[in-house]
C-alpha positions in Angstrom: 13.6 13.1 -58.3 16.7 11.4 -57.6 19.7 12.2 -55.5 23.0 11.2 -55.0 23.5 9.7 -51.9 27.1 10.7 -50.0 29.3 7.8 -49.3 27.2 7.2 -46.0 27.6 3.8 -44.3 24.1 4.0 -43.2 20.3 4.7 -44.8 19.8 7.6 -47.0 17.7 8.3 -49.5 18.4 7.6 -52.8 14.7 9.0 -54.8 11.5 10.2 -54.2 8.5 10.8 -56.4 5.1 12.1 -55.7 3.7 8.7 -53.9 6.6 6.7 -53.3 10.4 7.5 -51.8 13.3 5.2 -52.2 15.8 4.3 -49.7 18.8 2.8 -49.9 17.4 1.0 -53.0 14.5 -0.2 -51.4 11.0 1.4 -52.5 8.4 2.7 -50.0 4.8 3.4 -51.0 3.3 4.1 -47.7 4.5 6.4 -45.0 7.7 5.6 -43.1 9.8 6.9 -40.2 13.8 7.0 -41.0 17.0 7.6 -38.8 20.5 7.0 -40.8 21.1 4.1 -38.5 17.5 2.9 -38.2 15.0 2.4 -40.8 13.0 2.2 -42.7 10.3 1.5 -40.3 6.4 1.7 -41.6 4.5 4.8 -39.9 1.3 3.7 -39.8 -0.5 6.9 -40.7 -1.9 6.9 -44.0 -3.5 10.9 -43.8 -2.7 13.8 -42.1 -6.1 13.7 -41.1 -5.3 10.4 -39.2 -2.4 11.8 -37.4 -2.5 11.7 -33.5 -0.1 12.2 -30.5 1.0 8.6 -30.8 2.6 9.0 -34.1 4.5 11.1 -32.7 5.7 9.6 -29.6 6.8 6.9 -31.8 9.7 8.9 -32.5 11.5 8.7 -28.8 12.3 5.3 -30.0 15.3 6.4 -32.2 16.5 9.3 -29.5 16.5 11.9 -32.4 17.9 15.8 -31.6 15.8 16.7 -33.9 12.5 15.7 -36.2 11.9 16.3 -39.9 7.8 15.9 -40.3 6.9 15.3 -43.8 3.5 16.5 -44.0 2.4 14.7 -47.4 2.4 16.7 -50.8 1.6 20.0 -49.1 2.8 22.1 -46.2 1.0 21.4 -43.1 1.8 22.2 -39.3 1.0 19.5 -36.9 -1.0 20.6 -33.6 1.4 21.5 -31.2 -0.4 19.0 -28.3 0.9 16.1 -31.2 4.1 17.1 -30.4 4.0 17.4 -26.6 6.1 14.2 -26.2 9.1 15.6 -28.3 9.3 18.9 -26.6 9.2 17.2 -23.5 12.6 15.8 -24.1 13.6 18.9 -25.9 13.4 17.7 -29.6 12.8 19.7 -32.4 10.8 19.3 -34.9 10.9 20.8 -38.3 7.9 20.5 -40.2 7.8 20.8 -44.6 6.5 18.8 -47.4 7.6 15.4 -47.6 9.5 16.1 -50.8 11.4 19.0 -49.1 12.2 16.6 -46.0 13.7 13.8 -48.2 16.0 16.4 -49.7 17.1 17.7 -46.0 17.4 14.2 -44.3 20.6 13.5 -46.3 22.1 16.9 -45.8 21.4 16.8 -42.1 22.9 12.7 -42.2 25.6 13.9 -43.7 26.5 16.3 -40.9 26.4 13.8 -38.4 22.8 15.3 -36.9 20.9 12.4 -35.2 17.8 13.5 -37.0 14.5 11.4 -37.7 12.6 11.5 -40.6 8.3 10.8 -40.3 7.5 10.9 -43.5 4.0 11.1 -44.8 2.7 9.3 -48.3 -0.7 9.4 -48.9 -2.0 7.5 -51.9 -4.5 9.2 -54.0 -3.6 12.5 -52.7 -2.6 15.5 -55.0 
């Protein structure tokens, strides 16, 4: 799908399909992490089923308010001890398919949210 990108200064995303998501003209294949003033960054998780606490930590780096987990082609809910780090600092975290996360990053951009988006592509996967 692609989406028109609002006359943001910083990274947005600009299309997404089922294994891949562009941003600001670049192309991604594998999963990435993405602020709209920092990014893209690889995320080097390359399942769900590979996903630890450390991924998660990760995301203190780019002092988010609040965390937009896309969980691959499907709906899935982290553990909550994955996200102990995040609600430590009171962060929230939002959790929806990675399609439906690439949609809401720009919306949430475009408000001015300091929001980070971990976003999960797995090759192969339905």
């Amino acid at each position: 799908m692609k989406l028109t990108p609002d006359a943001s200064t910083g990274y947005s995303i600009h299309s997404y399909g089922a294994d891949w998501i562009t941003v600001n003209g670049e192309r991604h294949t594998g999963s990435i992490l993405l602020s709209a003033d920092k990014g893209p960054r690889t995320w080097n998780c390359q399942s769900f089923e590979s996903l630890s606490p450390s991924h998660f930590a990760e995301l203190l780096d780019f002092k988010p308010e609040m965390v937009l987990f896309g969980s691959g082609s499907r709906l899935r809910f982290p553990q909550p001890h994955w996200l102990q780090s995040l609600y430590a600092q009171r962060i929230g975290v939002e959790t929806m398919d990675t399609q439906a996360a690439c949609r809401t990053f720009n919306f949430l951009v475009a408000e001015g949210r300091m929001v980070v988006a971990a976003l999960l592509l797995e090759s192969g996967k339905p």
